[in-house]
C-alpha positions in Angstrom: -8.5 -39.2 54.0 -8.6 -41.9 56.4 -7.3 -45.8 55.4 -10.7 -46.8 55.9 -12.4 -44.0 54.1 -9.6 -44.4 51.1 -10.5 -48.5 51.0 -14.5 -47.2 50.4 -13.5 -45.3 47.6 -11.6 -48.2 46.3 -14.6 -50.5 46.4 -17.2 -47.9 45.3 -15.2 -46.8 42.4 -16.9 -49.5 39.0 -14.1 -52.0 37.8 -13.0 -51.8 34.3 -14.8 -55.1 32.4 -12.4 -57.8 30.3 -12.5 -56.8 27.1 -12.9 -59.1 23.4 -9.5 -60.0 22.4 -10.4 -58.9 19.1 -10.8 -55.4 20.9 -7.7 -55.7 22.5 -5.8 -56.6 19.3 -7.3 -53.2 17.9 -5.3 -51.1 20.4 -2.0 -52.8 19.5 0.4 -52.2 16.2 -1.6 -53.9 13.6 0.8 -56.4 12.8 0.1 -57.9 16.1 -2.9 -59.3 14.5 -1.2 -60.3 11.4 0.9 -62.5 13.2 -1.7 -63.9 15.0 -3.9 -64.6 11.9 -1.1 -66.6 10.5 -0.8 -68.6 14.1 -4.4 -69.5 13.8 -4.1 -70.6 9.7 -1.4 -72.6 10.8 -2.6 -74.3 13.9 -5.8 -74.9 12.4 -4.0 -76.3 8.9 -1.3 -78.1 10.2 -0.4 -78.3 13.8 -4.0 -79.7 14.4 -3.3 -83.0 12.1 0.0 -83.1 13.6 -0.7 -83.7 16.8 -3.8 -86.0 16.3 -1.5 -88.5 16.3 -3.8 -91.7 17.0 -6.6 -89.7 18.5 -9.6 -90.5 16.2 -11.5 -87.3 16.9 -8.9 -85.1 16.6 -7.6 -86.7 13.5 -11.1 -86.5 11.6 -11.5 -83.0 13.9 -7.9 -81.8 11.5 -9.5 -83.7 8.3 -12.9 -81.4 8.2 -11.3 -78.3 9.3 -7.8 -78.3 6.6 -10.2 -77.0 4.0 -11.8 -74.1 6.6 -8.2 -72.8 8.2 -8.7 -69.5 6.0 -12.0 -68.9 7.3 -10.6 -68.8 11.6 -7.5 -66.6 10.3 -10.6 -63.9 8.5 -11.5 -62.2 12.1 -7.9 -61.6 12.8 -6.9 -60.0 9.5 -10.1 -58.1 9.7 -8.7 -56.7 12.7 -5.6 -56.3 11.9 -6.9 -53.7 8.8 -9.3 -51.9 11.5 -5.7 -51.2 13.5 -3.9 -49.6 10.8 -6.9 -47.9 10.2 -7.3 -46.7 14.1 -3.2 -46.2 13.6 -3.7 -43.7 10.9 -6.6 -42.3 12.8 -4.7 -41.6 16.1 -1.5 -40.3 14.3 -3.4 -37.6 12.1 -5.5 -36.8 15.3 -2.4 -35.7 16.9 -0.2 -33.9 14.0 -3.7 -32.3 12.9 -3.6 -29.9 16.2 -3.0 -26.4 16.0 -3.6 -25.0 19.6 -5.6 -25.2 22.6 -8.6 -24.4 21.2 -9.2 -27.4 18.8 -7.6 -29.6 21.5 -10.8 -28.3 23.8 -12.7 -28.8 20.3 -12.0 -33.0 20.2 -14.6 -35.4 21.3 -13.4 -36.7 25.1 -13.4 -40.3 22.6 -11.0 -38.7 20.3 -9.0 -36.5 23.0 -8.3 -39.9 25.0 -6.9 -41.3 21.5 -4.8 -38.2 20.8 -3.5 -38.7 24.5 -2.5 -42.3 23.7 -0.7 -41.3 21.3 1.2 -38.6 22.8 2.7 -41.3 24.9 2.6 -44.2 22.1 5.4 -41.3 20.1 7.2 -41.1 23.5 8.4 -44.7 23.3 5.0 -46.6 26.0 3.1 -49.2 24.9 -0.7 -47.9 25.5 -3.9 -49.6 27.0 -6.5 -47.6 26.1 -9.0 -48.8 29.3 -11.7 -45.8 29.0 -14.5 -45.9 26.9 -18.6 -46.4 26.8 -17.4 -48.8 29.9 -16.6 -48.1 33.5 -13.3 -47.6 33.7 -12.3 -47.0 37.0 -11.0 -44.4 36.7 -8.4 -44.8 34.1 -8.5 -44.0 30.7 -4.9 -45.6 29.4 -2.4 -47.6 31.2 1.7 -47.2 29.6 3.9 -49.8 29.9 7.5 -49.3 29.5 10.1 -51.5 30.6 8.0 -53.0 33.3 6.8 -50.3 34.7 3.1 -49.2 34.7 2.2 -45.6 34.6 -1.8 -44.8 34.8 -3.4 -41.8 33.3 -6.6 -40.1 33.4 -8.2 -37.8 30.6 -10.7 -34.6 31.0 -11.3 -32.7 28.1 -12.5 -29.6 29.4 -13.5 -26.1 28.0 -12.6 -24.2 31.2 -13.2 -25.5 34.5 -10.1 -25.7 36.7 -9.3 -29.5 38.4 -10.0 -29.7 42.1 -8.0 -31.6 45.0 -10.8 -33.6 45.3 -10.4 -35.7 41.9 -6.7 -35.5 42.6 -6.7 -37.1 45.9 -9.2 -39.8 44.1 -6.7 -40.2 41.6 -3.9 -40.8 43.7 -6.1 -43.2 45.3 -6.7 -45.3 41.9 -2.9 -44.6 41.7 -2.0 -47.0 44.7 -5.0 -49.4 44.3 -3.4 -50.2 40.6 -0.1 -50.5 42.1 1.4 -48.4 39.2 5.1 -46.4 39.4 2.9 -43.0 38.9 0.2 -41.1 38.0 -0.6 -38.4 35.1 -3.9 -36.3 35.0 -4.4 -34.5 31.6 -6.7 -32.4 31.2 -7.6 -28.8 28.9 -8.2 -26.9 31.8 -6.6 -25.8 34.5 -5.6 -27.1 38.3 -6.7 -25.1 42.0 -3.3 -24.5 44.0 -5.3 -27.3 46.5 -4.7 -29.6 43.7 -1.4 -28.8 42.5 -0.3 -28.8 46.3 -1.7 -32.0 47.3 0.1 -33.9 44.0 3.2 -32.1 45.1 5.9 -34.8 46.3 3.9 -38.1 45.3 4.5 -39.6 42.4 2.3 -38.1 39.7 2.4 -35.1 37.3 -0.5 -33.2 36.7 -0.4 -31.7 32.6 -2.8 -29.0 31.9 -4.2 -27.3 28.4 -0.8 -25.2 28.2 1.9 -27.9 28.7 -0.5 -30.6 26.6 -0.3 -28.1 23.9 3.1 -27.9 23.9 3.8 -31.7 24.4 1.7 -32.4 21.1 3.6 -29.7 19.0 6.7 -31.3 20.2 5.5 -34.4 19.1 4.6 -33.5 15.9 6.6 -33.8 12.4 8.5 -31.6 11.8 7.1 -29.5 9.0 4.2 -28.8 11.0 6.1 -28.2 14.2 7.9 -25.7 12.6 4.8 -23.8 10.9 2.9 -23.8 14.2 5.9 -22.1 16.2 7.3 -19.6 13.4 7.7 -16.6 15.4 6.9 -14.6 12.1 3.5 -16.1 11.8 1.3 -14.8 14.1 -1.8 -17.6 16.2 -5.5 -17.0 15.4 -7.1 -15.3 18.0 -9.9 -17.7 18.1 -8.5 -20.6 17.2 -5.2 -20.7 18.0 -4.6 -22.2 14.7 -1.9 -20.7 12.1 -2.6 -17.5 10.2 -1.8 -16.7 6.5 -1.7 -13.2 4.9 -4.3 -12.0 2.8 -4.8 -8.6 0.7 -8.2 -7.0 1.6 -9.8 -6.2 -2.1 -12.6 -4.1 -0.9 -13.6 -1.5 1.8 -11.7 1.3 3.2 -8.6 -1.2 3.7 -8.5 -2.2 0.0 -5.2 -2.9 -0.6 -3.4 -3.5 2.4 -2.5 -6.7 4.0 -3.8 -8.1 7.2 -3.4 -11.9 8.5 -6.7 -14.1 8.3 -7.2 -17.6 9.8 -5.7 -20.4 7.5 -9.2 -22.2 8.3 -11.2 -19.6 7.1 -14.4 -19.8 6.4 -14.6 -22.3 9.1 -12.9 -20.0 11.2 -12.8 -16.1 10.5 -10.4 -14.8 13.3 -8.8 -11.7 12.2 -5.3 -9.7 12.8 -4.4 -6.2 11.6 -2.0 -5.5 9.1 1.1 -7.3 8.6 
């Protein structure tokens, strides 16, 4: 791709809008807004009578707003219980996971979350950027120790990842002036695609190493019950499998290993 064909895409591609700060705050460690809720109780209670000093509308500005100071913190401690909530959302998104299959089964909404907070457990502070919105082409920016890493979600089924979304990648990649690049995605990638990413600076994770990366991430208990050699993976959902004894048919009585989900799920092994 030419400089001048790489600059169209650049300005073609829609720009991510500013969003609320009260959306913002939702994305971050709920305390953030906490804190913040007490800066605006205290600025509005105090620090606004304060500094009045002989400034008549500021003064009587400070008298008729002491009694109110509760009602500018409300928004922020509303927001901060909606983050702990989105917290506790996020973190039972990811430990909830049991293979490939329910990773393909998430909402693209919910598999951008449980992306986030992949990363989040790996130490980066996380931007969620996609949404309803154009976003450029990013769904989450990481921070860590000033460095900016951009990342870009597709949650799907079975299609493989082309060069072409690859080499449009790279080029959000430069424009946002970040350290690297990661494409996540369910699927697969063409050898185009995993050649052209080869030597620049971003990693392409597909349904196999994401799986892996969110049982690594998850507690330990769990971690432990997905990977137990002795306990087999349901064949159609990947998930964990539990032995059961068959009280009817011409197997009563013998054992065979049934989907932990089941009914939801009624994958099958034979005996154990």
């Amino acid at each position: 791709m030419t400089r001048t064909a790489r600059f169209a895409t650049f300005r073609s591609m829609p720009q991510r809008r500013n969003k609320h700060l009260l959306h913002e705050l939702i994305g971050l460690p709920w305390w953030v807004s906490l804190v913040v809720a007490v800066i605006v109780f205290a600025a509005v209670r105090w620090l606004l009578p304060a500094f009045a000093g002989s400034n008549t509308i500021l003064r009587q500005l400070g008298v008729a707003l002491h009694g109110y100071a509760w009602w500018f913190a409300v928004p922020f401690l509303a927001t901060a219980a909606l983050a702990a909530a989105s917290s506790f959302h996020r973190r039972r998104l990811l430990d909830d996971q049991v293979g490939l299959e329910t990773l393909r089964a998430l909402s693209w909404q919910d598999f951008e979350r449980l992306v986030g907070e992949a990363y989040r457990r790996q130490g980066y502070v996380v931007e969620e950027v996609g949404g309803s919105e154009p976003d450029g082409g990013i769904d989450l920016l990481l921070h860590r120790q000033s460095r900016k890493t951009v990342v870009q979600c597709k949650r799907w089924k079975s299609a493989q990842v082309g060069v072409s979304l690859i080499r449009e990648f790279y080029g959000v990649t430069v424009a946002e002036g970040a350290e690297r690049g990661i494409f996540v995605t369910t699927g697969t990638y063409t050898a185009d695609a995993l050649a052209f990413a080869r030597g620049k600076p971003l990693e392409l994770v597909d349904g196999e190493a994401l799986t892996k990366l969110v049982q690594g991430l998850q507690s330990t208990d769990l971690k432990q019950e997905i990977v137990s050699p002795a306990v087999p993976a349901c064949p159609k959902c990947g998930g964990e499998m539990v032995q059961r004894l068959a009280k009817r048919g011409a197997n009563a009585g013998k054992t065979f290993w049934g989907c932990r989900r089941y009914p939801q799920c009624q994958g099958l092994r034979g005996a154990a």
